[in-house]
Backbone atoms as SQL, in Angstrom:
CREATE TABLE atoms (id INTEGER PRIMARY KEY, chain TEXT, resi INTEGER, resn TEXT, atom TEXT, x REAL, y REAL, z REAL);
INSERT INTO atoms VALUES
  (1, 'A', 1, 'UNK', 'N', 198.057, 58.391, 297.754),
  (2, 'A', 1, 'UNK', 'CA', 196.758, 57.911, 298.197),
  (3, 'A', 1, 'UNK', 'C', 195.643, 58.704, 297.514),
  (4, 'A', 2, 'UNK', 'N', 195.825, 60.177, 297.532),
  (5, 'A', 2, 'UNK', 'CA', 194.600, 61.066, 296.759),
  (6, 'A', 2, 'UNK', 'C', 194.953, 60.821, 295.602),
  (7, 'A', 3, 'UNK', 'N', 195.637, 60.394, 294.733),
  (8, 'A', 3, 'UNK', 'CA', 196.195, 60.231, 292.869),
  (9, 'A', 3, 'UNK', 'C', 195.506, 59.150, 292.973),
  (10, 'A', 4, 'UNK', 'N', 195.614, 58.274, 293.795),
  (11, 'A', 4, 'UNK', 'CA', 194.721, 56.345, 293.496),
  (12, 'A', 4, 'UNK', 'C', 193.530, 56.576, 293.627),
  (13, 'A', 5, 'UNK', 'N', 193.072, 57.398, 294.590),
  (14, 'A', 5, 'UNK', 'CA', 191.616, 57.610, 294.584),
  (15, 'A', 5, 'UNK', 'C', 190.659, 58.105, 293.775),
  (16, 'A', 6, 'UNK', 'N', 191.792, 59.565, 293.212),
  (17, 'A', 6, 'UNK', 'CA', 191.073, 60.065, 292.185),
  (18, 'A', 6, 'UNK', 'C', 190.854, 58.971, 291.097),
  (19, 'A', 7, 'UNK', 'N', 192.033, 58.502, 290.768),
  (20, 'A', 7, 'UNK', 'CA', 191.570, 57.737, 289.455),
  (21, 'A', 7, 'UNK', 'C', 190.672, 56.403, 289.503),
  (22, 'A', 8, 'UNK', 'N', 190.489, 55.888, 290.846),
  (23, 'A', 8, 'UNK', 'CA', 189.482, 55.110, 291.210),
  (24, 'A', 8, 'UNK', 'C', 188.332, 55.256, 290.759),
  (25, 'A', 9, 'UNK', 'N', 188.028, 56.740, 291.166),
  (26, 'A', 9, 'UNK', 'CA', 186.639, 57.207, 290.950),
  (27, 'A', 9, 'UNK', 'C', 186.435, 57.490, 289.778),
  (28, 'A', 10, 'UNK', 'N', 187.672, 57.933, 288.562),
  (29, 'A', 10, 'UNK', 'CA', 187.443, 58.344, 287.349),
  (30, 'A', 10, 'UNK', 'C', 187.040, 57.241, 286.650),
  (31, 'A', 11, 'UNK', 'N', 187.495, 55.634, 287.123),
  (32, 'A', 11, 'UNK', 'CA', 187.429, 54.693, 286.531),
  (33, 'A', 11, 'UNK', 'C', 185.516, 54.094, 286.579),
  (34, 'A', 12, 'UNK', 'N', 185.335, 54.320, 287.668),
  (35, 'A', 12, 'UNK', 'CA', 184.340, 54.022, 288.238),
  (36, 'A', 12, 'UNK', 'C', 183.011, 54.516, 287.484),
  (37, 'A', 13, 'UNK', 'N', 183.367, 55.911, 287.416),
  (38, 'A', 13, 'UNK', 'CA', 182.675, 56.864, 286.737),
  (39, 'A', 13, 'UNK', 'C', 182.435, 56.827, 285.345),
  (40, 'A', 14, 'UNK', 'N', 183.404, 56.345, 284.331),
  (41, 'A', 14, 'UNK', 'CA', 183.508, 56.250, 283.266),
  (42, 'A', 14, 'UNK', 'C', 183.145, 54.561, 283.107),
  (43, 'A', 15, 'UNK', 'N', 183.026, 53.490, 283.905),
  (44, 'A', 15, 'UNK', 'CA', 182.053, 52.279, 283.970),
  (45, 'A', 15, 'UNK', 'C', 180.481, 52.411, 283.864),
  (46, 'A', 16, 'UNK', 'N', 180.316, 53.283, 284.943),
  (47, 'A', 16, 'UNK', 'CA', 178.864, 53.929, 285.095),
  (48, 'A', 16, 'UNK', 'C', 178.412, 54.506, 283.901),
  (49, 'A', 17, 'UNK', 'N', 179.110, 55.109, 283.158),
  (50, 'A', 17, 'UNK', 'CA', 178.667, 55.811, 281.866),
  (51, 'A', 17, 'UNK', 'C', 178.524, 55.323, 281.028),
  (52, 'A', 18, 'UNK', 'N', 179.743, 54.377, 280.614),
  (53, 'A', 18, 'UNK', 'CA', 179.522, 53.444, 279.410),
  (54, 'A', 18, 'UNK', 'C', 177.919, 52.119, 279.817),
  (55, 'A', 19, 'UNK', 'N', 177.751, 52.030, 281.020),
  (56, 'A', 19, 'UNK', 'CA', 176.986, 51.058, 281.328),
  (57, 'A', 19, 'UNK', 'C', 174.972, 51.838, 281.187),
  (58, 'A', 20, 'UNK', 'N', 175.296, 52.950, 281.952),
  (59, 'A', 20, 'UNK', 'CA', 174.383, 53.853, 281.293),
  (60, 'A', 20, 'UNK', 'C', 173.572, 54.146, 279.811),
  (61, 'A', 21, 'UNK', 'N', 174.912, 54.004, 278.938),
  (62, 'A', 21, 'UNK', 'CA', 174.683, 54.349, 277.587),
  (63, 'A', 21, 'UNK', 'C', 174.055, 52.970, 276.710),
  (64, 'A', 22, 'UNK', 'N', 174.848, 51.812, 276.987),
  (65, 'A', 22, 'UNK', 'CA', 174.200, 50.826, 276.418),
  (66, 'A', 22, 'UNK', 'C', 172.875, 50.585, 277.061),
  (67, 'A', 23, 'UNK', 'N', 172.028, 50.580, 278.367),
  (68, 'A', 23, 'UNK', 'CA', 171.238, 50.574, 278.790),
  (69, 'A', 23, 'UNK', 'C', 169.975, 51.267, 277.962),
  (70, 'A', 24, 'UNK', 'N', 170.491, 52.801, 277.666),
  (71, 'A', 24, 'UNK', 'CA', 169.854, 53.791, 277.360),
  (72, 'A', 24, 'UNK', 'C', 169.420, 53.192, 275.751),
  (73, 'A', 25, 'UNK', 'N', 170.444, 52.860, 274.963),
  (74, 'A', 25, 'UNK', 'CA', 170.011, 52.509, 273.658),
  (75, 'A', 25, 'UNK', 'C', 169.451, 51.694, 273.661),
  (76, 'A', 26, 'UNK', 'N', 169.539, 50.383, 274.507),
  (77, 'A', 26, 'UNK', 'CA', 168.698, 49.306, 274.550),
  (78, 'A', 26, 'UNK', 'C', 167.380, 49.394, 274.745),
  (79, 'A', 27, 'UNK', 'N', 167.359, 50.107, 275.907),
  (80, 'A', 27, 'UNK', 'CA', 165.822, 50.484, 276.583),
  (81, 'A', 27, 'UNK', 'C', 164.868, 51.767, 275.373),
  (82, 'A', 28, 'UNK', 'N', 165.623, 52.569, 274.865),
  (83, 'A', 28, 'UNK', 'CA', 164.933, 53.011, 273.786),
  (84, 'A', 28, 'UNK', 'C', 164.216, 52.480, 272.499),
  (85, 'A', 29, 'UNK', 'N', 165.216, 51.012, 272.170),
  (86, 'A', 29, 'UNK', 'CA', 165.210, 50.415, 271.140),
  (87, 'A', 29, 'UNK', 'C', 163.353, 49.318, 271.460),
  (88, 'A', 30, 'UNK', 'N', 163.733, 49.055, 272.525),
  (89, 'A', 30, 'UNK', 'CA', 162.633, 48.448, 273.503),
  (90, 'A', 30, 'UNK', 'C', 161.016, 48.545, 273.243),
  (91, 'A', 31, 'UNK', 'N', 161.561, 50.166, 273.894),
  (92, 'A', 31, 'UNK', 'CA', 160.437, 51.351, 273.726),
  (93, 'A', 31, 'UNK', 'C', 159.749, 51.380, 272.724),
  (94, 'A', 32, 'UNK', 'N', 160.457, 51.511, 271.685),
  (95, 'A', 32, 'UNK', 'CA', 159.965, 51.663, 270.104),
  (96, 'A', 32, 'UNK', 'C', 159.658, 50.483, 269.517),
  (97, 'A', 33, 'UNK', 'N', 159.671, 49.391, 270.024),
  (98, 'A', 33, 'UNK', 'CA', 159.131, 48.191, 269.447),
  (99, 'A', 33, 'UNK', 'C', 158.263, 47.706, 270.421),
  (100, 'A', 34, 'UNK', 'N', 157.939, 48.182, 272.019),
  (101, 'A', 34, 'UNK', 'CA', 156.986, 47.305, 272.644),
  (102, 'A', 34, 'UNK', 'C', 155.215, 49.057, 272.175),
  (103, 'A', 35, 'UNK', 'N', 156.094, 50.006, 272.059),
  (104, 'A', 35, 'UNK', 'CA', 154.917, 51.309, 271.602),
  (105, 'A', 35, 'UNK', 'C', 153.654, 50.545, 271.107),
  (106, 'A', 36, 'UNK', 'N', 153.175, 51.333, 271.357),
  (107, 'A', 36, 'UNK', 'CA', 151.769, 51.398, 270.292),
  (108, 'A', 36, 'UNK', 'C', 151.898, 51.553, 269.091),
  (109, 'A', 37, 'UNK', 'N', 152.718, 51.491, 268.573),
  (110, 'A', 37, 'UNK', 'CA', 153.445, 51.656, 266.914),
  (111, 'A', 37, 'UNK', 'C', 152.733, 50.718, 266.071),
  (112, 'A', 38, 'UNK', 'N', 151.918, 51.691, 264.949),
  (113, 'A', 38, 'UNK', 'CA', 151.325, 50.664, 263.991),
  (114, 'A', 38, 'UNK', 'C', 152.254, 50.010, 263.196),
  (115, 'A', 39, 'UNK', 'N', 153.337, 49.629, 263.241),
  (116, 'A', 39, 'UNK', 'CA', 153.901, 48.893, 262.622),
  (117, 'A', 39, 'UNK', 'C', 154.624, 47.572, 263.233),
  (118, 'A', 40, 'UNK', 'N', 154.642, 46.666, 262.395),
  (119, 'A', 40, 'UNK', 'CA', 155.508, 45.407, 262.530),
  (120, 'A', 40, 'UNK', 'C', 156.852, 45.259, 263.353),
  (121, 'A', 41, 'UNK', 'N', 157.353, 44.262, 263.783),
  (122, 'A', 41, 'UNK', 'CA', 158.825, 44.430, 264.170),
  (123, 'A', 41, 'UNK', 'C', 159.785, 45.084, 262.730),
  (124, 'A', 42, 'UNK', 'N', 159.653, 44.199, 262.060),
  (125, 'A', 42, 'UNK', 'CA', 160.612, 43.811, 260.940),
  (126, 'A', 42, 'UNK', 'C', 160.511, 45.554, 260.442),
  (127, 'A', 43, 'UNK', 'N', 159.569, 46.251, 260.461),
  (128, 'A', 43, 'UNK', 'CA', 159.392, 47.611, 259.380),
  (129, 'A', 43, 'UNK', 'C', 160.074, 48.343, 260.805),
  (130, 'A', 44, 'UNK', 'N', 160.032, 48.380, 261.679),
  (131, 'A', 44, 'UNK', 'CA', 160.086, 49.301, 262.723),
  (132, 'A', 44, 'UNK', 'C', 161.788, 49.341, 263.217),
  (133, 'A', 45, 'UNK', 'N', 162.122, 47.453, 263.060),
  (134, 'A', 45, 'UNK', 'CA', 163.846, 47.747, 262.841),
  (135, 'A', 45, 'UNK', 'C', 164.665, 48.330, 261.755),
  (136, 'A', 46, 'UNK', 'N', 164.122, 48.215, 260.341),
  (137, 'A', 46, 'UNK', 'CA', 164.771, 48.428, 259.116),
  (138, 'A', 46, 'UNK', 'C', 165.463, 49.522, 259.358),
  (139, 'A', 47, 'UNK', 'N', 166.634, 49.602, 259.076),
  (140, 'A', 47, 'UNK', 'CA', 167.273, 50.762, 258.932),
  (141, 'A', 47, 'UNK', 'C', 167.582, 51.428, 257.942),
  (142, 'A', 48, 'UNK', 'N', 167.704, 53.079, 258.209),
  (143, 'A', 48, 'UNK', 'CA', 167.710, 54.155, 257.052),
  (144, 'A', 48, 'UNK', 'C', 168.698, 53.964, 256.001),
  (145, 'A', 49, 'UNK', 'N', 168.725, 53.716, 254.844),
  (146, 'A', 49, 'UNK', 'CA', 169.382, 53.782, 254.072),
  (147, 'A', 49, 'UNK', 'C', 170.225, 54.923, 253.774),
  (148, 'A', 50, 'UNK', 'N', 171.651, 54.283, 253.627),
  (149, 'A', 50, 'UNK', 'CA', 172.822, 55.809, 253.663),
  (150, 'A', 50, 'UNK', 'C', 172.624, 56.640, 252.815),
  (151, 'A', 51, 'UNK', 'N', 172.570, 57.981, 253.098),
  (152, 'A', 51, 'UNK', 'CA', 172.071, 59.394, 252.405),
  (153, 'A', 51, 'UNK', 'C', 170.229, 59.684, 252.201),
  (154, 'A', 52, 'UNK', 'N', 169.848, 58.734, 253.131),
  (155, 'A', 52, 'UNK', 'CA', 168.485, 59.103, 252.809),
  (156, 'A', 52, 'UNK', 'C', 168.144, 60.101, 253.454),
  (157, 'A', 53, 'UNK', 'N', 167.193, 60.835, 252.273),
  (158, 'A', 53, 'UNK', 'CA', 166.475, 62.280, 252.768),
  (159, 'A', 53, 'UNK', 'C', 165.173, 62.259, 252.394),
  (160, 'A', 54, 'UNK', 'N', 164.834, 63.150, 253.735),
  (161, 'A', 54, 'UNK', 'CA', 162.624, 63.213, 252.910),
  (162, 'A', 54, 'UNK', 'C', 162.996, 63.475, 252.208),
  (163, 'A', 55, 'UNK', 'N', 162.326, 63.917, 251.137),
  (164, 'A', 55, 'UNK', 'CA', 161.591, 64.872, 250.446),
  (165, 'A', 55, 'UNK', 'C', 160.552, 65.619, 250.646),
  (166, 'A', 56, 'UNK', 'N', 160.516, 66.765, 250.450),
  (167, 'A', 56, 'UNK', 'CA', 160.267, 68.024, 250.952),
  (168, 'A', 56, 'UNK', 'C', 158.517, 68.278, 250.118),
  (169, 'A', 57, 'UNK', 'N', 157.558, 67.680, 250.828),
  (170, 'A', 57, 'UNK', 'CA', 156.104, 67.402, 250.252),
  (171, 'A', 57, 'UNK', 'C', 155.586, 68.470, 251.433),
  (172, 'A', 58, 'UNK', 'N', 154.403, 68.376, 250.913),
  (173, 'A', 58, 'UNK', 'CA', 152.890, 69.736, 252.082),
  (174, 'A', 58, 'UNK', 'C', 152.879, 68.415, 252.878),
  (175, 'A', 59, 'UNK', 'N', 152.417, 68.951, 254.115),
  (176, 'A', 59, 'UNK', 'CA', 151.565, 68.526, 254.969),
  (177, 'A', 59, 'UNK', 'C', 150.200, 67.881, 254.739),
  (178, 'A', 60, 'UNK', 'N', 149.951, 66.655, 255.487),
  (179, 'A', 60, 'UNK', 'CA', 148.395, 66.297, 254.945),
  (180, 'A', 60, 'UNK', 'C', 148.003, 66.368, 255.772),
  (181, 'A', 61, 'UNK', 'N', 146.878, 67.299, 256.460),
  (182, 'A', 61, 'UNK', 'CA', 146.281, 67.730, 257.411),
  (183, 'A', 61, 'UNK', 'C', 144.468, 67.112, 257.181),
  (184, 'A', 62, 'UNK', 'N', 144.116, 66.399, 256.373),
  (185, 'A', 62, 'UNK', 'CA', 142.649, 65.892, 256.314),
  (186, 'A', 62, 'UNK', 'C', 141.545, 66.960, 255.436),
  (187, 'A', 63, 'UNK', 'N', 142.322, 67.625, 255.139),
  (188, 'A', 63, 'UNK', 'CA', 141.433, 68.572, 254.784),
  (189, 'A', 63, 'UNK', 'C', 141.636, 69.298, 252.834),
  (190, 'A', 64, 'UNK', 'N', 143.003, 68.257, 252.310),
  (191, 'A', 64, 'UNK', 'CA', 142.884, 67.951, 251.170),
  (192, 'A', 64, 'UNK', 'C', 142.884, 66.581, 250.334),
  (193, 'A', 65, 'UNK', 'N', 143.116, 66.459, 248.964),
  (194, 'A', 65, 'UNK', 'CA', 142.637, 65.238, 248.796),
  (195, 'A', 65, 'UNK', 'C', 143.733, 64.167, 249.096),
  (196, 'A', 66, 'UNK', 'N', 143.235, 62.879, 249.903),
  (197, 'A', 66, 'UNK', 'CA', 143.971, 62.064, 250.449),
  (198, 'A', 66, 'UNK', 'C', 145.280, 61.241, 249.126),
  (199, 'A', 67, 'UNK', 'N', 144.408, 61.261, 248.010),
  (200, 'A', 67, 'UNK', 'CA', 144.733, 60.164, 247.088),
  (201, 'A', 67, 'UNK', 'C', 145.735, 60.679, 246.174),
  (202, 'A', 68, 'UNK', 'N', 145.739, 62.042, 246.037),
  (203, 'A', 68, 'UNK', 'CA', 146.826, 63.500, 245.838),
  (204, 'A', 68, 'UNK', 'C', 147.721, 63.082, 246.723),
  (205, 'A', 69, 'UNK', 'N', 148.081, 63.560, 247.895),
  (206, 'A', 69, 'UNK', 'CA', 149.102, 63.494, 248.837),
  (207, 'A', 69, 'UNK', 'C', 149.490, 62.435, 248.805),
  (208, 'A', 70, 'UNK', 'N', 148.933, 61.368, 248.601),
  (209, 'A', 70, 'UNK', 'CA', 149.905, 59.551, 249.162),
  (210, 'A', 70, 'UNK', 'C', 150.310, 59.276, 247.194),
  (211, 'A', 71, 'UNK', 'N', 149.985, 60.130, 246.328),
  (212, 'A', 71, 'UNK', 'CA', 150.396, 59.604, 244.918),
  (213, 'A', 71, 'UNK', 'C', 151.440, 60.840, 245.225),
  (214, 'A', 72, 'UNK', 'N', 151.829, 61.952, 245.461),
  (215, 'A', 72, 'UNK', 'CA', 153.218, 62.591, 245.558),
  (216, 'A', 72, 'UNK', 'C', 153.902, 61.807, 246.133),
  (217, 'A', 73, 'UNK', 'N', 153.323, 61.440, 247.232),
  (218, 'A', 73, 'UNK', 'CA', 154.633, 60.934, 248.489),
  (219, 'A', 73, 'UNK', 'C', 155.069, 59.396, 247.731),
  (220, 'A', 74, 'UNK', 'N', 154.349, 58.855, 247.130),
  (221, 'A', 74, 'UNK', 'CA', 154.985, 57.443, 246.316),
  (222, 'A', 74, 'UNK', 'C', 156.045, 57.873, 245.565),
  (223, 'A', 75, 'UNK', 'N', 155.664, 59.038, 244.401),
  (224, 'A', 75, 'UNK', 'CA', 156.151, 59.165, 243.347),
  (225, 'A', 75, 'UNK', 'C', 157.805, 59.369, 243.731),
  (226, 'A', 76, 'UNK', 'N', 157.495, 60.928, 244.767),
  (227, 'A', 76, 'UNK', 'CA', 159.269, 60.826, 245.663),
  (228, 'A', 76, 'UNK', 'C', 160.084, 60.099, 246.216),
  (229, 'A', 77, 'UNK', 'N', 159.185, 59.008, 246.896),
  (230, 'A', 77, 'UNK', 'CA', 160.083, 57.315, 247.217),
  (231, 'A', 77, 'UNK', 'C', 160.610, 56.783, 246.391),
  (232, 'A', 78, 'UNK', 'N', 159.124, 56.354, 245.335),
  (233, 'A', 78, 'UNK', 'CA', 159.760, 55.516, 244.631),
  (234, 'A', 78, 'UNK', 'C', 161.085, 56.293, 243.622),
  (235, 'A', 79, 'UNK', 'N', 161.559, 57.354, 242.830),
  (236, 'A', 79, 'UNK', 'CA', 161.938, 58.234, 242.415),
  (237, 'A', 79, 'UNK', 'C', 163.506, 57.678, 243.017),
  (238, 'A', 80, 'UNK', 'N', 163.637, 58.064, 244.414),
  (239, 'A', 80, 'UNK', 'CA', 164.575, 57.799, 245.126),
  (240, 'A', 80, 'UNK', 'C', 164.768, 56.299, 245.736),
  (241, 'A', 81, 'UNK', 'N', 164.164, 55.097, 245.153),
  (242, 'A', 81, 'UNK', 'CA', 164.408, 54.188, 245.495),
  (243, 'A', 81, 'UNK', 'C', 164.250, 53.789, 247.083),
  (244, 'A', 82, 'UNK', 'N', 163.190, 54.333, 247.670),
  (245, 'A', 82, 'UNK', 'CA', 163.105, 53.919, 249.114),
  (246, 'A', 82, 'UNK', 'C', 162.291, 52.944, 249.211),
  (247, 'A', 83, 'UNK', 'N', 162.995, 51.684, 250.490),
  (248, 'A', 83, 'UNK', 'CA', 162.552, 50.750, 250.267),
  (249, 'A', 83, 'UNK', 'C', 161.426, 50.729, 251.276),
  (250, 'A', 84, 'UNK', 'N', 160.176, 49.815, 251.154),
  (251, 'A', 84, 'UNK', 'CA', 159.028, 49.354, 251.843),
  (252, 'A', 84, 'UNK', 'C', 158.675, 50.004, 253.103),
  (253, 'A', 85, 'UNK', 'N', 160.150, 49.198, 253.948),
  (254, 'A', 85, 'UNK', 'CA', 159.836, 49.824, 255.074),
  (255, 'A', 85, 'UNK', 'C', 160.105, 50.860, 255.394),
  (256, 'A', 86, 'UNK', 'N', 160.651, 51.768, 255.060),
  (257, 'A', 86, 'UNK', 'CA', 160.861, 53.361, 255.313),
  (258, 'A', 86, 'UNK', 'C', 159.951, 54.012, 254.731),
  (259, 'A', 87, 'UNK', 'N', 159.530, 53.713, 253.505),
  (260, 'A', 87, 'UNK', 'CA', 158.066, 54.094, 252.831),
  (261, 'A', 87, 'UNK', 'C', 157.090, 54.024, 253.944),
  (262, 'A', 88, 'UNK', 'N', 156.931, 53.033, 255.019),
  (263, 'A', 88, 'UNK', 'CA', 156.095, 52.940, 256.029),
  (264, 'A', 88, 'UNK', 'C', 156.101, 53.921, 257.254),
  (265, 'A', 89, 'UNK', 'N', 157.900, 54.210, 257.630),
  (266, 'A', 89, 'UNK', 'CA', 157.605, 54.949, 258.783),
  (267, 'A', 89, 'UNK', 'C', 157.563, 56.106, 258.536),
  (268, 'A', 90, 'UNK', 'N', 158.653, 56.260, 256.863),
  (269, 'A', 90, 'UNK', 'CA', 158.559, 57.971, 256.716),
  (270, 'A', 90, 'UNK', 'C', 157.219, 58.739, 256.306),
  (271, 'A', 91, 'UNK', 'N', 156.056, 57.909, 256.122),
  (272, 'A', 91, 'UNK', 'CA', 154.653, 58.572, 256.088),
  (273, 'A', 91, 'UNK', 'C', 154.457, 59.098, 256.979),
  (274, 'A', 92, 'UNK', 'N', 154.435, 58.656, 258.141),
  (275, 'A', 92, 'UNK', 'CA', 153.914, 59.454, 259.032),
  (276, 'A', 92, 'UNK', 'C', 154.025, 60.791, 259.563),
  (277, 'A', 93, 'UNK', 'N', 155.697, 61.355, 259.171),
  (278, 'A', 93, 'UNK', 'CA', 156.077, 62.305, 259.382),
  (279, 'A', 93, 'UNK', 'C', 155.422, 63.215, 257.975),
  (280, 'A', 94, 'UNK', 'N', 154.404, 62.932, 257.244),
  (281, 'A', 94, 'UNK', 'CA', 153.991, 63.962, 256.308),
  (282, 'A', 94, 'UNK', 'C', 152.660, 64.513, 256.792),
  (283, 'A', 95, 'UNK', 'N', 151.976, 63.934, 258.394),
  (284, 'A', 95, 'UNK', 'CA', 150.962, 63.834, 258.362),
  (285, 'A', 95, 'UNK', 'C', 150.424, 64.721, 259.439),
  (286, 'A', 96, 'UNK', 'N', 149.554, 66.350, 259.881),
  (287, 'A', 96, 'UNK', 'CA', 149.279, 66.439, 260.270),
  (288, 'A', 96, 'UNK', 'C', 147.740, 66.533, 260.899),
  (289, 'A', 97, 'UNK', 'N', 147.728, 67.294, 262.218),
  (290, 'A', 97, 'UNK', 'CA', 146.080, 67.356, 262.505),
  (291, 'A', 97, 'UNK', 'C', 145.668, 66.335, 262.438),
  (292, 'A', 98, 'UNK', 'N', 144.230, 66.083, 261.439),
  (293, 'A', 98, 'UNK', 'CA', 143.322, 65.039, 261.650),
  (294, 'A', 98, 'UNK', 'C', 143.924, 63.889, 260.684),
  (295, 'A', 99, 'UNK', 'N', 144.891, 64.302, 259.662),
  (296, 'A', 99, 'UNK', 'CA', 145.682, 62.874, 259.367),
  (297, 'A', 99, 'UNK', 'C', 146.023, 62.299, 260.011),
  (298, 'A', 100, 'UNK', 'N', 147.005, 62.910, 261.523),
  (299, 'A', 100, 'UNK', 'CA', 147.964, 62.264, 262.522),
  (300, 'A', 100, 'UNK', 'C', 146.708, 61.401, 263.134),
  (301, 'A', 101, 'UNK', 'N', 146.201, 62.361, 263.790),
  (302, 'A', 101, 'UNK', 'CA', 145.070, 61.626, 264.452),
  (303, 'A', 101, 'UNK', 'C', 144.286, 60.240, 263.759),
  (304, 'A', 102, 'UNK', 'N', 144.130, 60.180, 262.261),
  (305, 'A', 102, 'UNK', 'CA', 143.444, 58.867, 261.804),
  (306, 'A', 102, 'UNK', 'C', 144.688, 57.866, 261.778),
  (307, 'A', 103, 'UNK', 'N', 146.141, 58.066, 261.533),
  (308, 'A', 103, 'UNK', 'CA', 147.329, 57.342, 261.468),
  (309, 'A', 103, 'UNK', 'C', 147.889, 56.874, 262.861),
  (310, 'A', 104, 'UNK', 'N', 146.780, 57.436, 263.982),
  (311, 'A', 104, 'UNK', 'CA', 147.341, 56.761, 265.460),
  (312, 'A', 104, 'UNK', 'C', 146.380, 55.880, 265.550),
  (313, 'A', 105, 'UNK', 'N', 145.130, 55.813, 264.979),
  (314, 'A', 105, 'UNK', 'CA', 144.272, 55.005, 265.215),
  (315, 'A', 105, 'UNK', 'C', 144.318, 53.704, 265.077),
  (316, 'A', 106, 'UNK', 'N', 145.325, 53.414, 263.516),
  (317, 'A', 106, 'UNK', 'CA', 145.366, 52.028, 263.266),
  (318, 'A', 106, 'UNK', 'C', 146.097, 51.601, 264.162),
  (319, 'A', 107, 'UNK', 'N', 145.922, 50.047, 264.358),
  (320, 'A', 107, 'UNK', 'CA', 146.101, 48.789, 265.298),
  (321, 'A', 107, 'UNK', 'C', 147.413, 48.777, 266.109),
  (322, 'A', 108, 'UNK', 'N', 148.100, 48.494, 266.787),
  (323, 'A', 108, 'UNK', 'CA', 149.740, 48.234, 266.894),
  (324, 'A', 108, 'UNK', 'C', 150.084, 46.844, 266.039),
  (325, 'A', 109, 'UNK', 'N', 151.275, 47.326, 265.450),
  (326, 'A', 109, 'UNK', 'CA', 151.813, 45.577, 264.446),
  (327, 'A', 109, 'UNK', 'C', 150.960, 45.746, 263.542),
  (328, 'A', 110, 'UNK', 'N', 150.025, 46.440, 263.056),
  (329, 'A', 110, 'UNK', 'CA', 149.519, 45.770, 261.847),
  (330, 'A', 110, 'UNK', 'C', 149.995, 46.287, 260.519),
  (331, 'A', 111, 'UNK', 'N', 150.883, 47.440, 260.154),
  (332, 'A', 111, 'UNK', 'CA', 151.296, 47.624, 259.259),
  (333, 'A', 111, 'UNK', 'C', 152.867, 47.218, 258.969),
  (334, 'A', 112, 'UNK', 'N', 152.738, 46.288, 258.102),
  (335, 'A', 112, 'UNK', 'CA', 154.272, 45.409, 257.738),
  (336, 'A', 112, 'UNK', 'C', 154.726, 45.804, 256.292),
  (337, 'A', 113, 'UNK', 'N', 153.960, 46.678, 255.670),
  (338, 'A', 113, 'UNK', 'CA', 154.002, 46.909, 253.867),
  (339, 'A', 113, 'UNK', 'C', 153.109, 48.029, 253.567),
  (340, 'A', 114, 'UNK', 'N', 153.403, 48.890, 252.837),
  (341, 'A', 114, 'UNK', 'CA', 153.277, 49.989, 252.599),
  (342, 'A', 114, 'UNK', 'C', 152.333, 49.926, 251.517),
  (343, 'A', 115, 'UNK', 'N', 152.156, 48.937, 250.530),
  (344, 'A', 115, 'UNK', 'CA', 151.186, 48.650, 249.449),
  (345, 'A', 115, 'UNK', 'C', 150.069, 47.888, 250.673);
């Protein structure tokens, strides 16, 4: 009777978890597409291409020249063949201070292309 029970509950438990987990990815996936995210569906699902890595650029904090920093950060994409939409989300991670701050400003959905 305690051997059936236990494994009752192990079963039970390990339902709950697996049911948990798909929930969790779903509802994250959700998250990140209902956000305030200046970007599109289509750029915001694309997925990372296998072995992709930043590249290892400064910080753009607003306070050097804009047209410098976004002609490195092309040159290393394009270099490495990254496509559109990762060109889109991986900008943002180059961007601090008052860059971040002007890169939250734009719209939700309105960036679908990186040119």
């Amino acid at each position: 009777m305690k051997v059936q029970l236990e494994r009752d509950m192990k079963t039970e438990i390990e339902k709950a978890i697996r049911a948990f987990k798909g929930k969790t990815s779903r509802t994250v996936s959700n998250f990140v597409l209902r956000s305030n995210s200046p970007f599109t569906e289509e750029v915001s699902i694309y997925p990372l291409p296998p072995g992709f890595k930043m590249p290892r650029l400064g910080m753009f904090n607003g306070t050097r020249d804009p047209f410098d920093h976004l002609e490195v950060y092309q040159s290393h994409m394009h270099l490495q063949g990254v496509p559109d939409p990762i060109m889109c989300m991986a900008f943002f991670t180059t961007l601090e201070g008052l860059g971040r701050v002007c890169f939250n400003k734009i719209p939700p959905g309105s960036v679908g292309s990186f040119t």
